[in-house]
Phi, psi and omega in degrees: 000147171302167186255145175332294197307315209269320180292306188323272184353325205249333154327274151021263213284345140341276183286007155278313152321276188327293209303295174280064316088304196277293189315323148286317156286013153293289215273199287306325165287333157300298208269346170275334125355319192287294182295334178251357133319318187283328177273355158255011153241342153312297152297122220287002176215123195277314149355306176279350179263015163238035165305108166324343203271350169284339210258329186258002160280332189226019150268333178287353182248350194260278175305355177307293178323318198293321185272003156274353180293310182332297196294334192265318185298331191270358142283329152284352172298312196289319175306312168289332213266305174305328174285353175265296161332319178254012173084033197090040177270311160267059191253316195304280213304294214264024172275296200308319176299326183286312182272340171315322207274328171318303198286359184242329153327290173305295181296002189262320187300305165345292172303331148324279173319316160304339170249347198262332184274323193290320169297296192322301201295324176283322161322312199244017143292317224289309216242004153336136178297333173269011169270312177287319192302303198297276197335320169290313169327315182288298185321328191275322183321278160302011093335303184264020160276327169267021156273300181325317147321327205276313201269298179306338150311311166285349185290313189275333124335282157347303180304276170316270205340327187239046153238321184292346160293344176293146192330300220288339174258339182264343164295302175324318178285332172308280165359281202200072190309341168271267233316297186280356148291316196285306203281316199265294183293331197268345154295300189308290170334294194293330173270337187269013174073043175262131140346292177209153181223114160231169199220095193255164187265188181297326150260058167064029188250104218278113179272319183208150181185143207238137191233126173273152169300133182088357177297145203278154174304159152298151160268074232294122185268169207276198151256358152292311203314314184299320169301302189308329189277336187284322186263013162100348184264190195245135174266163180128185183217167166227150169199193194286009192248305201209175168240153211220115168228144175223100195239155188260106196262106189329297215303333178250145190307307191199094199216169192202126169262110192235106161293170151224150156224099192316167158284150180275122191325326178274000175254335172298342153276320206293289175344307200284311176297260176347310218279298208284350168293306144004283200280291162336312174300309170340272189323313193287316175306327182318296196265056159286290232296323187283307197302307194286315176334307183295305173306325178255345161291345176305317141331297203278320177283332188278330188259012189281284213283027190247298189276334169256010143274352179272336163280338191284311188317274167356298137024258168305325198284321142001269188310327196272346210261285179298337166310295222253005175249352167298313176304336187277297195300306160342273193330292185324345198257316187313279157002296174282016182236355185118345200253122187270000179251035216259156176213160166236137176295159155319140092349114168326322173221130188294091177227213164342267218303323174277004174269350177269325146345269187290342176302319199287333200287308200269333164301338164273345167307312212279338172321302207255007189242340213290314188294295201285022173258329196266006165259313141008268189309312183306296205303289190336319197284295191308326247247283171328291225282322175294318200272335154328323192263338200284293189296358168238008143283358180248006177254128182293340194261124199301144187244143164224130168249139168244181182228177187313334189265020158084013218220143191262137179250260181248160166227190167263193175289309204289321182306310225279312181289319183290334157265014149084018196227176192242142173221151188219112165329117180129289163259128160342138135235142176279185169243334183284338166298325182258334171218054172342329200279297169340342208252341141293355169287318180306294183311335167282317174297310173294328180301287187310320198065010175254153193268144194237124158257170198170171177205151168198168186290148162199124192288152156247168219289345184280352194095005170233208180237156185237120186283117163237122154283181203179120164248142190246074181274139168287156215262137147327120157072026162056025158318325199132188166267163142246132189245115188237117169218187194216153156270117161291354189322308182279356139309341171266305197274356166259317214288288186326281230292274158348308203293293254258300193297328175301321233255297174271034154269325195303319204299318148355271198316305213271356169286311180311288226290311218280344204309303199268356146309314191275345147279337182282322179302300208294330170290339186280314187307328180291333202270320201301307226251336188305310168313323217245005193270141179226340148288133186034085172251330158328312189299313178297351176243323157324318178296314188293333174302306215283331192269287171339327147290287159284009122296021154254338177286316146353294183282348200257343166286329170305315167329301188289304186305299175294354156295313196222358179107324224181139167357156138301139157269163186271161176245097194267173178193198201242172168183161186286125177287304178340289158320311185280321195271023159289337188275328160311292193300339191281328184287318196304312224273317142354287182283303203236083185264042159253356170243139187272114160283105184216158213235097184249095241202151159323111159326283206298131201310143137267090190285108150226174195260091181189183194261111187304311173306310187271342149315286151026281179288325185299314166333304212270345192269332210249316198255024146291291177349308170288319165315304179296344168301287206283356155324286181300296160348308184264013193227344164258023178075069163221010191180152172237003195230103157234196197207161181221132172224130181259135176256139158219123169229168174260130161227121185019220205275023191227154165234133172254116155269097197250127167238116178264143181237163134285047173255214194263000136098197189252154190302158186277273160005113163084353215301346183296312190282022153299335167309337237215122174328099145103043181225103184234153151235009188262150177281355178213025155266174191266318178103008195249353193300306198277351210260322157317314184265359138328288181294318147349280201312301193302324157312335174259002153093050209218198191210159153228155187212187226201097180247152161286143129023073219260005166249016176177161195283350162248167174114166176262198187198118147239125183274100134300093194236116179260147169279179167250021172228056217295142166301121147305151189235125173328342175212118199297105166307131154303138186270103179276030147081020168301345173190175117233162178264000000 
């Protein structure tokens, strides 16, 4: 006879073969069960979910199912024939198997009744006496609007016919045969709603005719239209396109009169549509029976395969189940015989049972480590602690020791200040509560055993960030870490300040050559053009001021930049904000009248204190900036409208100016450092637009942030909020490169 280890084995590769065997023909039997449920409940023509070829699909899936019931029976046959070999080895399994597959039984069975009425009732919805009734109904409905057409047509007919019979039109066409075309026939047509009115002789010879623009082709008339018209009646036809009348006007030697009226577009679909319902419904009643058919093998497949994934789960859980509690009860007998050093392996996947795992594992770790880890730690602590506490109250750079979970041990003063937190000897601390940023730098360095340098960002409570560097050394013996940093901020804010002087040299050079083409131009164009403008000439001196201005604004900033280095300092005085960011919008709506700029703002002035040119400027750079998003937005199809909107409000002794765009808005990751020099996303900018108006705002003593769009579904949001009465400072800040534009 085979041996255990060889009978497991060969189970084993038994139950893995069954296992993928079963799982493919699951899935192929779910998704063909899926796709020909969803077009037979689904689908808005019940005609199309009684297709035979649906119906010979989901008999062919219906054996499919039979041979996955197979494949599942001869797995539980092998489960009982092993619970008969090992004496109740598998009771446990084909216990678990039996109520998952009850518990997925009883409600399916229920749901039966409940589903089997929800068909009868959608079958004689579908095929219903109030089915056909609306249908018909609408068909007579649209029929008798296009009688109506038809009578008012004949009414109006009626009408022209005995005004054209009169002396005074029939001289006229003798007279002056355009004239009575344009005026009389083609009058008569307009007032009576006709298309085309022609007035053909016996042989077929068009004497006159008036054609409205979109009238449908002639129609060459029959030789009934002639008889009846020859015999005093009216000829023509009505159909889904137009009404067509054709009659014989006594009044002329030999004359024939042919209206048209079209049908109104919406009802020749509406016609067109009824007809074709109609016609489905016909077609559908044929295959009601293959339709219920189709609806209950779908049901019957839906619960099939409902009741053998629920066994088959049932199954695997089993298995997963019984396995790790046989192992478990071994140890436990190991344990009660002495031996502390027995462990259970993991679970592959993570539940109870591998939570029970590790419970039984470290208890017996902790059995067999206790005395000597708790007379241990007592020497270290003692030994350690005073020179520890000594040498890490005298370090400015902040320290934190962790332990393997990551649990904060000692930190110092400078850590406790620079991370805003309090540690108290004693009590847990996570390290992701005081520095998250920490924590993955740590887990590698315990993981690795090697020390990890990095650096990060970290906000404060004031709104702003803090450059922190950070070394990660690891502990002997997988003890835990140490973690050491200092804040770099000012070391980040001189790196900038350098950036920031390269930065207003560059702006100079390349600004300076075009500023005075482009004012010799915007005077000239005024001097040329001013006279000869005779529509919106306001608008044309209001553009040329606005380019003349702001090129002397340009230049006196260029001036100031290549002097110094640095920001102009401001000049303040009082202005209206309102008035400027309307003269902002107005400039946008100029350069970009395909994007709508609009300015939603106090009727009332907001008089605030600061310098109206470089506010001004800082505007118009965040909201071009926003045009030009949305520029790229509509030219990559992400939008077909796009908009820029500026808010201005008073909040107590403060103003918010906010401009929202609907363009693809700012990356979430980093987003602060578009503030920040020579920080871009565009392909042929510099990165300085926003970093200027930083620098604007913080001069004015005011703050900005950088958001998404809270009015739509794409875009950005940037927020500018000034006091309105700024401190002015004794001295002009040097531009540390916190922004250029």
């Amino acid at each position: 006879m085979p041996d255990t280890a060889t009978m497991t084995d060969a189970r084993a590769r038994l139950g893995r073969a069954t296992s993928n065997t079963f799982k493919v023909l699951f899935g192929l039997a779910a998704v063909i069960a899926a796709g020909a449920t969803y077009l037979a409940i689904t689908d808005s023509s019940p005609g199309a979910a009684a297709q035979p070829g649906l119906l010979w699909l989901l008999i062919a899936n219906l054996i499919l199912i039979a041979g996955i019931a197979t494949v599942l029976g001869m797995r539980v046959f092998h489960l009982v024939k092993e619970n008969r070999e090992t004496g109740g080895g598998a009771r446990l399994r084909l216990r678990i198997i039996f109520l998952f597959s009850a518990a997925a039984a009883i409600p399916t069975v229920i749901v039966a009744g409940f589903l089997a009425l929800a068909i009868n009732r959608s079958v004689e919805g579908w095929f219903g006496e109030p089915v056909r009734n609306v249908v018909a109904n609408a068909q007579a409905a649209a029929k008798a609007s296009v009688d109506d057409v038809k009578e008012d047509a004949t009414t109006q007919l009626a009408a022209m016919v005995n005004d054209l019979n009169t002396p005074d039109y029939v001289s006229a066409l003798a007279k002056s045969p355009e004239a009575f075309r344009v005026d009389l026939l083609g009058g008569q047509a307009q007032f009576r709603d006709f298309a085309r009115a022609t007035i053909l002789s016996s042989d077929h010879r068009k004497i006159s005719e008036w054609v409205a623009p979109g009238a449908l082709p002639f129609r060459i008339p029959t030789e009934k239209w002639w008889n009846d018209a020859t015999e005093g009646a009216v000829g023509g036809i009505v159909d889904e396109k137009e009404v067509v009348a054709f009659i014989k006007l006594k009044a002329y030697p030999d004359a024939y009169l042919y209206v048209s009226r079209p049908i109104p577009p919406v009802l020749s679909e509406r016609l067109a549509l009824i007809d074709a319902d109609n016609r489905r419904l016909r077609e559908a009643e044929v295959r009601r029976d293959s339709l219920a058919v189709v609806l209950t093998l779908s049901y019957i497949e839906a619960a099939a395969l409902m009741l053998l994934g629920t066994a088959w789960l049932g199954m695997t859980a089993a298995s997963r189940i019984a396995s790790p509690i046989g192992a478990l009860a071994g140890a436990a007998r190991a344990v009660r015989d002495g031996d502390l050093s027995v462990r259970i392996l993991k679970p592959s996947v993570r539940d109870e049972i591998a939570d029970l795992a590790d419970a039984f594992n470290e208890m017996t770790d902790r059995l067999s480590r206790q005395t000597a880890a708790l007379d241990r730690g007592r020497i270290d602590a003692e030994t350690r602690s005073a020179f520890i506490e000594a040498v890490l109250a005298g370090v400015e750079a902040g320290v934190i020791r962790v332990d393997k979970n990551l649990k904060v041990t000692i930190a110092n003063a400078s850590a406790q200040t620079l991370l805003d937190f309090t540690y108290k000897p004693g009590v847990s601390t996570d390290l992701g509560q005081i520095a998250p940023e920490f924590l993955t730098a740590a887990r590698r360095s315990i993981e690795t055993g090697q020390s990890v340098d990095t650096s990060f960002k970290r906000p404060t409570d004031e709104g702003s960030t803090m450059h922190l560097q950070v070394r990660v050394a690891p502990e002997h013996d997988e003890a835990g870490a140490v973690i050491t940093f200092h804040d770099t901020t000012r070391l980040v804010l001189g790196q900038r300040q350098a950036a920031w002087r390269d930065v207003a040299r560059r702006i100079a050079h390349e600004i300076r050559n075009p500023l005075t083409p482009i004012q010799l131009s915007a005077e000239r164009l005024k001097r040329r053009f001013a006279n000869q403008i005779t529509t919106d000439r306001e608008t044309f001196e209001k553009c040329t001021d606005t380019i003349t201005r702001q090129v002397a604004d340009i230049g006196r900033m260029v001036e100031e930049f290549s002097g110094f280095a640095r920001m102009p300092k401001p000049t303040f005085g009082e202005f209206n904000l309102v008035d400027m960011a309307q003269a902002v919008a107005f400039a946008q709506r100029m350069a970009t009248p395909a994007i709508s700029v609009s300015v939603n703002a106090p009727t009332h002035p907001v008089v605030i204190h600061g310098d109206e040119r470089m506010l001004a400027q800082a505007v118009t750079n965040v909201v071009k900036n926003a045009s030009e998003a949305v520029e790229r937005q509509i030219e990559g199809g992400g939008t077909k409208f796009g908009w820029v909107m500026i808010d201005v409000f008073e909040d107590g002794d403060e103003v918010q100016v906010t401009v929202r765009d609907n363009g693809p808005g700012f990356p979430v990751q980093d987003r602060e450092r578009f503030l920040e020099p020579y920080v871009t996303t565009r392909k042929n900018g510099v990165g300085l637009g926003l970093a200027i108006v930083t620098r604007i705002v913080e001069d004015h003593g005011g703050r900005i942030w950088l958001g998404d769009n809270d009015m739509a579904p794409t875009g950005a949001r940037v927020d500018i909020r000034m006091p309105l009465q700024p401190k002015l400072l004794e001295e002009p800040v040097a531009y540390a490169g916190e922004g250029v534009a």
